[in-house]
N, C-alpha and C positions, 0 to 999 in steps of 0.2 A: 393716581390723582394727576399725574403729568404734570409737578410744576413747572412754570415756565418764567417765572420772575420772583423776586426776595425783595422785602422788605423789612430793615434792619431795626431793630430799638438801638440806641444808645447809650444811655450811660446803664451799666452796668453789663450792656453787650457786647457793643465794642469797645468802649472808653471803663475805666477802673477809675471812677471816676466819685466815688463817694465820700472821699475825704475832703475833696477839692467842695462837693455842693457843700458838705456839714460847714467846714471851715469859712465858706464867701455868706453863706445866709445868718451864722451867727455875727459873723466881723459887720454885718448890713444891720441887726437889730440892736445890737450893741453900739454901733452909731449912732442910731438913734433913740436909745437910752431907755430899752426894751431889754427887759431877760434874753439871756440866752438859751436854746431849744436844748431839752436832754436829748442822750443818744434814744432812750425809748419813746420821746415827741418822732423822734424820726422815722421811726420804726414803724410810723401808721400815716408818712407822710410820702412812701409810693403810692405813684401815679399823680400825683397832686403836683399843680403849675406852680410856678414858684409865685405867682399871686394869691393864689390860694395858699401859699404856706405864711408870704407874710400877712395876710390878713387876718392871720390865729394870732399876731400882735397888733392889729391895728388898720382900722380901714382907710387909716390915709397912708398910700404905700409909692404913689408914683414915683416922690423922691429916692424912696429906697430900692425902688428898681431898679432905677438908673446906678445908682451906688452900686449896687448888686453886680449889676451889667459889667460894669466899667472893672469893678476890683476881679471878678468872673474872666474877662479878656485880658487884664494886666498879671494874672497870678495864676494862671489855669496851668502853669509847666511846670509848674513847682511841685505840684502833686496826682497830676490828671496822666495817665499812662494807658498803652493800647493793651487789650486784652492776648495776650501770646495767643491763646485759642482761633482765635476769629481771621488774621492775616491769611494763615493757608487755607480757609473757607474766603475770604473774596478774590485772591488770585485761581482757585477753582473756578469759583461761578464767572469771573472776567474770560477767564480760557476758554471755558465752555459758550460765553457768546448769550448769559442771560444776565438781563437788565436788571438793575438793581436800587435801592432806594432809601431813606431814609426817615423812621417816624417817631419822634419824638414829643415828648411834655417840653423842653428846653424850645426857645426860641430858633426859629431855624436861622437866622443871622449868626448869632453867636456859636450854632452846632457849627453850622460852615466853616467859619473860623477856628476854631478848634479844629475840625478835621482836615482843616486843608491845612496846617497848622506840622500836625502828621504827617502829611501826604497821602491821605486817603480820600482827599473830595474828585480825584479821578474814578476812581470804580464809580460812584453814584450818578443815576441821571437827575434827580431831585432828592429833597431835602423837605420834609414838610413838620413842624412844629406850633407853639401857640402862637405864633406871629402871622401864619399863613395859612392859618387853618381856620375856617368859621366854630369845628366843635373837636374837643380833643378826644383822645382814646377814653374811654372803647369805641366813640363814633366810629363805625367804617366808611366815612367822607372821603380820607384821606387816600383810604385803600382802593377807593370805587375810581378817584381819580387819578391814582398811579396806574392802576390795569387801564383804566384811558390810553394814560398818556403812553404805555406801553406798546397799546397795541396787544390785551392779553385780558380772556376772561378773569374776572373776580376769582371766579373759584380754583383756577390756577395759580394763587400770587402765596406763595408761603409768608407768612410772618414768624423773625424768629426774634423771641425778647425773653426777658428775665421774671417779669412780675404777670400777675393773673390779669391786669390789663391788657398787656399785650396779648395774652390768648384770647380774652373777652371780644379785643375788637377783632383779632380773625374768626372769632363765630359770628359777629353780629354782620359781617362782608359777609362770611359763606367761604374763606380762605381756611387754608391749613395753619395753624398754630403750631409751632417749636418750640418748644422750652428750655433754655439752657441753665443749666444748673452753675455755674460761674459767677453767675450776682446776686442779686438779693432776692429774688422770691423762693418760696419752700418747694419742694418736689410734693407734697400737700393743696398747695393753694393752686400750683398751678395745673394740676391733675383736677383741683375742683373746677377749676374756670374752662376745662375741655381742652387744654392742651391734647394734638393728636400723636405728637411727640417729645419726649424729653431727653438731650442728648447733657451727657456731663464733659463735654469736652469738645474741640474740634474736626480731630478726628472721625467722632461718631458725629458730627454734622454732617460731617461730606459725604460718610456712605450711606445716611440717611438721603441726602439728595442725591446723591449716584442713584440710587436705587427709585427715585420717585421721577427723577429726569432722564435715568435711562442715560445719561452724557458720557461719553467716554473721550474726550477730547482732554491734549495737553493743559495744563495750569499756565498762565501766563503773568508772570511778576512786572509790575510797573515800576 
């Protein structure tokens, strides 16, 4: 398949980041004097924007966005951490000299911030989420415009994410799907949505992309 570009999911790919969404979306509805979500409301609320989750309490939500936003960027280090898997997979792909990117449900403002946050909004050339995207995953919009901006056919752009969305939208591109078994979706669901691969670790990501890139070039750490 000769990939020649990646694009990342986020929280549950690179970021360990599920405590941090449960904890800011109930501290937002409890503000505003709304139930708090069970841990099984959540469990049916991947792939779902965070407008879409507050509006399962209520379709007047702008304030609570903002709320959301603000407490999301004041408290995200308390319990938001990088996936150990994923680091020696983008100093890989930075070594080897292919572009890389970002797709997420989260706002792409506040992913920035978070990951630069890290130290990881070097590897990325964009960042694309519900702020900057006209339709979100599974659309392949996003994907049609990173191989763009790339410089790189559609059908060479891996996507690699955690839930059956993210393989949805690399079928609906024409891209290859990864599926990492590290976050929340099933090795089940994401085998039904067409994942072309499923790696349980980092390791087996990179010689899954050695082997589809053909790259044998040093890793270079930032």
């Amino acid at each position: 398949m000769a990939l020649l570009a990646i694009l990342f999911d986020c929280d549950g790919t690179i970021l360990d980041s599920r405590q941090t969404i449960r904890r800011c979306v109930n501290a937002t509805v409890k503000e505003f004097g709304f139930p708090e979500f069970t841990e099984e409301e959540f469990k049916t609320f991947y792939g779902c924007t965070l407008h879409e989750i507050l509006r399962k309490r209520t379709d007047r939500i702008e304030d609570m966005v903002d709320y959301y936003r603000k407490l999301m960027l004041s408290t995200f280090a308390q319990d938001t951490k990088v996936f150990p898997h994923i680091l020696p997979v983008l100093n890989y792909l930075k070594g080897a000299g292919v572009p890389m990117g970002v797709l997420t449900m989260r706002s792409a403002e506040i992913t920035e911030k978070i990951l630069a946050h890290f130290g990881l909004m070097p590897y990325f050339q964009a960042v694309y989420g519900c702020d900057n995207t006209k339709k979100p995953k599974p659309s392949p919009d996003a994907v049609v415009e990173f191989a763009s901006m790339v410089n790189v056919p559609v059908w060479q752009v891996g996507i690699v994410g955690d839930t059956k969305f993210d393989m949805l939208t690399a079928k609906n591109a024409g891209a290859t799907g990864i599926g990492v078994l590290w976050g929340s979706g099933s090795m089940e669901d994401l085998l039904a949505a067409g994942a072309d691969y499923l790696v349980p670790d980092g390791n087996a990501l990179i010689e899954i992309l050695k082997m589809e890139m053909g790259v044998k070039k040093h890793s270079a750490e930032i």
